[in-house]
C-alpha positions, 0 to 999 in steps of 0.5 A: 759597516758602510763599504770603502769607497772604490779608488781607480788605478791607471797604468799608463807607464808603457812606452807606446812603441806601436805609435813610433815617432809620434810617442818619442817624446810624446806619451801615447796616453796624450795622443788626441783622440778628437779633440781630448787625449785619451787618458781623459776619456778614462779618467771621465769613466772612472769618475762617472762611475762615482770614483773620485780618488785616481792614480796614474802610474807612469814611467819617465817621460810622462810629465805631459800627463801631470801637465794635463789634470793641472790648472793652467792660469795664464792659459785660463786668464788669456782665455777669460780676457778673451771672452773664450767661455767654451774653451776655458770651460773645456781647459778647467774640466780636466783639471776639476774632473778628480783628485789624481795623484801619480806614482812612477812605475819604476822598472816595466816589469808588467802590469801586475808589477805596475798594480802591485806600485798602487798599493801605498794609495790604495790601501784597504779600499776596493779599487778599479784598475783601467787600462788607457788603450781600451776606451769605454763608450760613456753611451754603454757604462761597464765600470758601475755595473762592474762596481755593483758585481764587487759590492754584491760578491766581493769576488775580483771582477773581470770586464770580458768581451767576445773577440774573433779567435784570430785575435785572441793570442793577443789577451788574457783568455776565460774559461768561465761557468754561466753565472746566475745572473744575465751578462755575468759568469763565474770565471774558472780559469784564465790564460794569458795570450794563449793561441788560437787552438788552445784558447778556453773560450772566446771571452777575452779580458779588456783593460778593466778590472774591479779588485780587493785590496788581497790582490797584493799579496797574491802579486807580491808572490808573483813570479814573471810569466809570459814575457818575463813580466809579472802578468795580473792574470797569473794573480787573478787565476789564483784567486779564481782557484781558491775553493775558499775564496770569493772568487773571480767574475767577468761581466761579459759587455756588448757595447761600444769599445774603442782600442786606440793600441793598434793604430788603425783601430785607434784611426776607426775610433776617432772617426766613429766618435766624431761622427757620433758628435753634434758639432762634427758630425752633419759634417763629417758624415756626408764627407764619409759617403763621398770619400769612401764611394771613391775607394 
């Protein structure tokens, strides 16, 4: 039989405290980074690993991100009277980029317990789960080669990422067993922020995972672990120790990874993006040298 097509799962019900004030009233997801917000930039790696049924969770306060994929008329109708083609073009995309629906978290109970809302959606379909604070570069695709590893094993796949040991408190943390094939490794064990000392490896966990549909049984059946929260880890490390089940793979990635959580690397990803553009970028650049030769 011909697989199910993957759905893509969001969680974007956080309340962005690191960003205070400017997340007040303003969700985080929609803070810009250049000139799209960032939820988009997930929205678009999903879609272009070929996944065209998405869902946001959120929490309240977030109608701004519903605003966003909707069609906006009397903008459009101003903009074509305008002859303004570019920016009517870059207003449409986001309302044209996917079916995207939305559910409400509810309670901030984890985000175990912000997947476990996706399960109505979802269904029996395979689904990816994308975390807004981690942005993919499009130049280094991860989500397609993670969709090939699900497909190929059927096991849960895990994106990991080798992080200096001072940071790694701060993720869930593999121990994993080389795999057979380059860039991916069977996945023995997981921990959620452990500290430095007693972290298995350096091979952190970044915000995207590839999972089946059996996971919600595992999360229905999830007690709250570190910090009262209901942690997906907790449910990934059980699939990872059951002998008779497909277990549980990372693709370790090396590309280029954006984290916009943290404000000073959310300030770095917007200046290595827009350096990186042809219409900002001759510009930008030089003012870069100048700027830090003054420092």
């Amino acid at each position: 039989m011909p697989h199910k097509p993957f759905k893509a799962v969001i969680p974007a019900a956080g309340l962005g405290t690191r960003f205070l004030p400017a997340t007040k009233a303003m969700p985080k997801e929609m803070l810009p980074v250049v000139d799209k917000p960032a939820i988009q930039y997930v929205v678009e790696e999903a879609t272009q690993a070929g996944i065209s049924d998405i869902l946001i969770i959120i929490g309240r306060n977030k109608n701004a991100l519903s605003n966003h994929f909707d069609s906006v008329p009397e903008l459009e109708t101003n903009l074509e009277k305008k002859g303004d083609t570019d920016r009517l073009a870059k207003v449409q995309q986001s309302s044209d980029l996917a079916d995207i629906h939305f559910v409400r978290q509810g309670e901030p109970k984890g985000l175990g317990h912000a997947v476990l809302r996706a399960r109505s959606h979802v269904g029996d379909n395979p689904f990816a789960v994308l975390l807004g604070d981690d942005l993919i570069d499009d130049r280094d695709p991860l989500l397609t080669k993670m969709l090939e590893e699900h497909e190929r094993t059927g096991a849960a796949i895990v994106a990991l990422m080798e992080v200096d040991p001072a940071h790694i408190h701060m993720y869930g943390v593999a121990s994993v067993e080389e795999g057979s094939e380059d860039g991916v490794v069977k996945v023995t064990g997981l921990v959620e922020k452990p500290k430095a000392e007693d972290a298995p490896s350096n091979l952190a966990i970044i915000g995207r995972y590839v999972l089946s549909p059996a996971v919600f049984d595992i999360l229905e059946r999830t007690e709250p672990g570190k910090g009262g929260e209901i942690q997906l880890t907790d449910a990934l490390q059980e699939l990872a120790a059951d002998p008779d089940g497909p277990g549980v793979y990372g693709v370790v990635f090396r590309g280029r990874r954006y984290d916009t959580g943290d404000r000073v690397d959310y300030i770095k990803a917007i200046v290595q993006l827009a350096a990186d553009r042809e219409d900002l970028g001759p510009d930008l650049r030089p003012w870069f040298k100048e700027f830090a030769a003054t420092l």
